[in-house]
N, C-alpha and C positions, 0 to 999 in steps of 0.2 A: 157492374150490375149483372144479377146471374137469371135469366128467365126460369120459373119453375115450367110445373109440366101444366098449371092452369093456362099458364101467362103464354105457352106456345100454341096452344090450341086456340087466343086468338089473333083476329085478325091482324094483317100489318099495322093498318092505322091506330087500333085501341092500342097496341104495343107499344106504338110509337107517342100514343096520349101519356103511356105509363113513364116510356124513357124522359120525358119533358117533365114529367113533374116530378121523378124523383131527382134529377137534375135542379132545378126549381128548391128542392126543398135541401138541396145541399149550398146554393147559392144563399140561403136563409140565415143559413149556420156559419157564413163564412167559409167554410169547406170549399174551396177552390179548386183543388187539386183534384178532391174527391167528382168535384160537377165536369172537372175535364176528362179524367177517365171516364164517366159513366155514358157520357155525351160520344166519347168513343167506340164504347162497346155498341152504343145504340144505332152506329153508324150501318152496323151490319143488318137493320132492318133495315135504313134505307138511304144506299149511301150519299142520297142528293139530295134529302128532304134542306130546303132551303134554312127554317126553323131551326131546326138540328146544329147546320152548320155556323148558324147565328149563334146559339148558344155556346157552343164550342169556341169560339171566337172568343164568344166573351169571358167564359172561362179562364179562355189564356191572358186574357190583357189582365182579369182580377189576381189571380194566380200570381204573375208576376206582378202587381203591386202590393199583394200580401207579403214577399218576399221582400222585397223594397223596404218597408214599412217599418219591417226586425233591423234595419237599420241607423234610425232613428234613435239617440239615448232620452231624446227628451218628450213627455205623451204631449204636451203642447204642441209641440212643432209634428205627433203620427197625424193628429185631429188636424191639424194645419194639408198636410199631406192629402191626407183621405178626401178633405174638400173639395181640394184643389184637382186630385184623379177624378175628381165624381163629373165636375164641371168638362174636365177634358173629353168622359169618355159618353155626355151627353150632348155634349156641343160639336165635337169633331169625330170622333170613333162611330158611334152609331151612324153616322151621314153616311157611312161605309156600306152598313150591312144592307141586305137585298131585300129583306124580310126582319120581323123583331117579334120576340115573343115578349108580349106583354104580361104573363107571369112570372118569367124570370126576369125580367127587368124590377116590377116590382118586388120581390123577394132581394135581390141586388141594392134595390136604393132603400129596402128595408134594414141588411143588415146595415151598412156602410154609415147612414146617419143614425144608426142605433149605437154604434160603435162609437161614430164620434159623440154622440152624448155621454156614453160611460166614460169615454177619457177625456171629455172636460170637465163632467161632473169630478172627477175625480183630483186634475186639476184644481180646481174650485177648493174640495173641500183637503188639501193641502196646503190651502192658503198662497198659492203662487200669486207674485204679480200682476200689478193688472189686472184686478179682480173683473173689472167694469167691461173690458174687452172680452174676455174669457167669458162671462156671464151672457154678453150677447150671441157669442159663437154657442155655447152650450143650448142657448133659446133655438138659435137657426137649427142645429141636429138635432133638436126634441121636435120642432115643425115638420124637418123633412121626414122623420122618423113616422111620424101621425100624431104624437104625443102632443094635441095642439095645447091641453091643460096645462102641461109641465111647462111648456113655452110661454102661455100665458103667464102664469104665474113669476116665470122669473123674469121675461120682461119689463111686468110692471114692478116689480121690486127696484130693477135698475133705473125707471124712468123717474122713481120716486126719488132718487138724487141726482140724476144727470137728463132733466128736464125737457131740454133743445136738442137731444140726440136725434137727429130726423132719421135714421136709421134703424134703432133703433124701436118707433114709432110708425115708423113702415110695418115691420115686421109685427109687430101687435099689431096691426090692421087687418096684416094677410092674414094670421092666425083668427082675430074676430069672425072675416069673412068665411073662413073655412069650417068655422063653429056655426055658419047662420046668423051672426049678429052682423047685418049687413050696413044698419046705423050705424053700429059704432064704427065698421071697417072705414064707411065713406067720412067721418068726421075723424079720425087719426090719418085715413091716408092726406085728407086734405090740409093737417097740419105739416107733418112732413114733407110735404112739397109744399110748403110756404116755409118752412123753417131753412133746406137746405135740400133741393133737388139733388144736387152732386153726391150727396149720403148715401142714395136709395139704392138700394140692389135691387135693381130691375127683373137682372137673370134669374135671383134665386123668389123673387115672388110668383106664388099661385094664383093670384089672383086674379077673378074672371072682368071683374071692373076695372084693371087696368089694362089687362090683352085687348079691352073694345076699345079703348084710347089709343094703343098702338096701334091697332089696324085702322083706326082712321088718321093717323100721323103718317101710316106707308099709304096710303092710298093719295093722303094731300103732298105727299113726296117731300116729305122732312128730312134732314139729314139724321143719322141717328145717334150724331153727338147733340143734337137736339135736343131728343125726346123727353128726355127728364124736364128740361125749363119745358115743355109743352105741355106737358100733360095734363098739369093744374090747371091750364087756360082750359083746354080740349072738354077736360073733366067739368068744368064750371059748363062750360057754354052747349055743353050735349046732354047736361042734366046729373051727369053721373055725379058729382061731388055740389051734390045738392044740401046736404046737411052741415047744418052754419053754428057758430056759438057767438056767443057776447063778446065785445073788447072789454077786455079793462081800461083803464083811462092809460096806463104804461104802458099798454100795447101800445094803445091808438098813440103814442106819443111817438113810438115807435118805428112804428109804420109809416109816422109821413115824415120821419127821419130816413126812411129806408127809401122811399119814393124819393126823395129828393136828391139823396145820394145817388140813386140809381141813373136818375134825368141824366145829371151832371156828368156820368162816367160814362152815357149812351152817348152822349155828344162827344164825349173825348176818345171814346176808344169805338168808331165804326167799325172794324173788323170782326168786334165781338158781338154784333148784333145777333146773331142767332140764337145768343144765351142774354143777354141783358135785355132785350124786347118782348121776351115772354115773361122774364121774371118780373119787369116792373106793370104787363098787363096784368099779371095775375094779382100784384096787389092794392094796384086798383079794385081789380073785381071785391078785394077784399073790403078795403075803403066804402065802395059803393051798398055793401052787405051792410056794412056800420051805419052808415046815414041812412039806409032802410029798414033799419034794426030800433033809430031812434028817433024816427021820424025828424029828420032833419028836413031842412028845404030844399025845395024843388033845383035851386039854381045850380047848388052846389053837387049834387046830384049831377045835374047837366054840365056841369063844367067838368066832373073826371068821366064821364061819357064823351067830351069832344075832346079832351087829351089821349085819351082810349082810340079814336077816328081818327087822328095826326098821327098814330104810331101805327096802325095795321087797319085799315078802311075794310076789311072783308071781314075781322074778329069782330069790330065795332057792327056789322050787317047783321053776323049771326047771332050773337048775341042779343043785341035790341029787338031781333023782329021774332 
């Protein structure tokens, strides 16, 4: 980056405002190389600005997985890659730095999941395998990207034949929630954590109604192979997954198939209590929704209330009162 004769008359810091963001806007374009030299040159306004050195940093870690990346023969498995650096270098790499500039982090998680949507869109319309995996991965980089329409849209396309994907039904939620359809987000996320906690990608959801579930899971000291089976109780009994639908009568036949199965394998496998005790309170809570949905009788009512009180006496407290 060359300072003209504007750009030295002024101060350090505007200069230093200038070196960030055309850094920033090479980070946009994937230009890696180009945000490391520039972050270089900019060094010589000031060679400790913490910021600076952050950006620089990251530079080098993008740079070299651009390089990585031209290795790869198949775009499936770059978008598989790119993912998988993104998650590395927001979970473990950042914990690093001193300072972070949140303009180039955004322009970074701009390019990187706008990429990976061009190559599984592209995927996609090549017809490769696996149509149904690849359509969710392409949903997740139109989300991270911002592109929550394009995500929406292909979501529900795939949900439209692969029904019970609780994964993919997460992921519409987070995108609902991030559009302001906060209904719809609380009545998909609450399917998906009935359908299949284990699905959910935790890490990669935005969602503000489920970080308040987590932080009250760390606060009650959960473990956090936990979480997932908690959430849907947490989420019922705190308010947050307050929006309900109808059984059909398959469900409900369903469900107290599933409740009964569940009993059976709480009793047989105690070690697994930490995942089989939330799962079968939570559908309960569900059950309970039903008979208050069709104005069933009180007893019955009270009978999955004190089976609810013999598996967890403190869920049974907050809940009821």
């Amino acid at each position: 980056m060359k300072f003209d004769e504007h750009e030295t008359s002024l101060d350090a810091s505007e200069r230093l405002e200038l070196a960030l963001k055309s850094v920033s806007a090479a980070f946009s374009q994937g230009e890696f190389t180009r945000a490391e030299s520039e972050a270089e040159k900019a060094l010589s306004i000031r060679y400790d600005d913490p910021e600076l050195i952050s950006v620089l940093k990251c530079a080098v870690f993008w740079k070299d997985r651009a390089i990585r990346l031209t290795e790869f023969p198949d775009d499936e498995q770059k978008g598989d890659f790119l993912f998988k650096e993104y998650q590395g270098f927001t979970q473990r790499f950042l914990q690093r730095l001193e300072v972070r500039s949140e303009t180039a982090l955004f322009a970074i998680r701009q390019y990187v999941f706008s990429e990976m949507a061009r190559i599984y869109t592209e995927c996609l319309r090549q017809g490769k395998k696996d149509s149904g995996e690849l359509t969710v991965k392409a949903a997740k980089a139109f989300k991270g990207s911002g592109a929550f329409d394009k995500s929406i849209e292909l979501l529900e396309t795939f949900l439209q034949n692969q029904r019970d994907d609780a994964g993919a039904m997460a992921e519409l939620a987070d995108c609902w929630e991030m559009v302001g359809e906060v209904r719809k987000a609380k009545l998909f996320f609450r399917e998906a954590f009935y359908l299949n906690p284990q699905r959910v990608d935790l890490e990669g959801l935005n969602s503000t109604l489920i970080r308040q579930i987590l932080e009250i899971l760390k606060q009650e000291g959960y473990a956090p192979a936990s979480w997932k089976e908690w959430i849907p109780v947490y989420g019922v009994i705190y308010g947050v997954f307050n929006v309900r639908r109808d059984l059909k009568p398959l469900e409900l036949g369903q469900l107290k198939q599933s409740i009964f199965a569940l009993k059976n394998e709480l009793q047989d496998h105690n070690l697994q209590q930490g995942l089989l005790l939330p799962r079968l309170i939570n559908r309960y809570f569900w059950l309970i929704d039903h008979y208050l949905a069709v104005k069933e009788e009180r007893s019955k009512i009270e009978e999955v209330l004190l089976n609810i009180k013999l598996l967890d006496e403190r869920i049974f407290s907050i809940y009821t009162h």
